[in-house]
N, C-alpha and C positions, 0 to 999 in steps of 0.2 A: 304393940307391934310397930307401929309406927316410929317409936325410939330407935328401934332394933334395925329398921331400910334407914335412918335417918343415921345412925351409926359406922353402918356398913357403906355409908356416902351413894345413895339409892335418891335419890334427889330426881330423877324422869317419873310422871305420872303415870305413862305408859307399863315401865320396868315396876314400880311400886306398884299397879293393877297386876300386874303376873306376876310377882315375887306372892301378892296377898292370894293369887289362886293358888297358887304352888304349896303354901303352906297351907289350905284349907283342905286341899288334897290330900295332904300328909293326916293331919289332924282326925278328917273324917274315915279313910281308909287303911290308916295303919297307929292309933293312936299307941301302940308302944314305943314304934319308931319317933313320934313327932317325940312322946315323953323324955326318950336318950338324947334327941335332937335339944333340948329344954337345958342339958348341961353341958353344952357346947359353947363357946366363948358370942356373944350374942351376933359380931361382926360375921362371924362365919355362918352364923343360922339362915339369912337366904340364900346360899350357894345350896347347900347341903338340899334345903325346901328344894329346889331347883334339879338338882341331878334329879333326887327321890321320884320327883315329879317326872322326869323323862326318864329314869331307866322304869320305871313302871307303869309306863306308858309303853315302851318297846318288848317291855316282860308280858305285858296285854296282849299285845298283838303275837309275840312268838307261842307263848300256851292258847290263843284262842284255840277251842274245840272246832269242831269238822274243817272242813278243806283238807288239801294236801298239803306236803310242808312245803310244796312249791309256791305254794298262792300265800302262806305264810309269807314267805322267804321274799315273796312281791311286794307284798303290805307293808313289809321292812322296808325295804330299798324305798319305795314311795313315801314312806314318812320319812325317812333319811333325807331324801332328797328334798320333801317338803323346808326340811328346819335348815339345810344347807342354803336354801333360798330365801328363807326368812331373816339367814343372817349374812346375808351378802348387802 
């Protein structure tokens, strides 16, 4: 894997620790998806890790059971705002 961030010119320590959680995400909690992900052109394979990893991250939080869909709908906005901040 390491070829593959080193490919895609992923050269930050930081970016290559979260691109390697993004795909362990993938791998452990949807191993069909990472499988389609496998014949993907290799440069593009941590973007893709990357969405996977946040829109099912935000798919988590909108189907969480109990609450209302207003406290849902807050959870949203609050992690939105959380990654707006993380990339400012």
């Amino acid at each position: 894997m390491a070829d593959i961030l080193s490919l895609a010119a992923i050269d930050d320590p930081v970016l290559r620790a979260a691109y390697r959680h993004c795909r362990s995400k993938v791998r452990q909690r949807d191993p069909v998806e990472y499988s389609i992900m496998q014949l993907m052109p290799p440069v593009l394979r941590p973007a893709c890790w990357a969405m996977w990893a946040a829109f099912s991250a935000a798919d988590g939080i909108a189907d969480a059971a109990g609450g209302p869909l207003g406290d849902r709908a807050a959870r949203l906005d609050a992690w939105t705002a959380a990654l707006e901040s993380a990339s400012s």
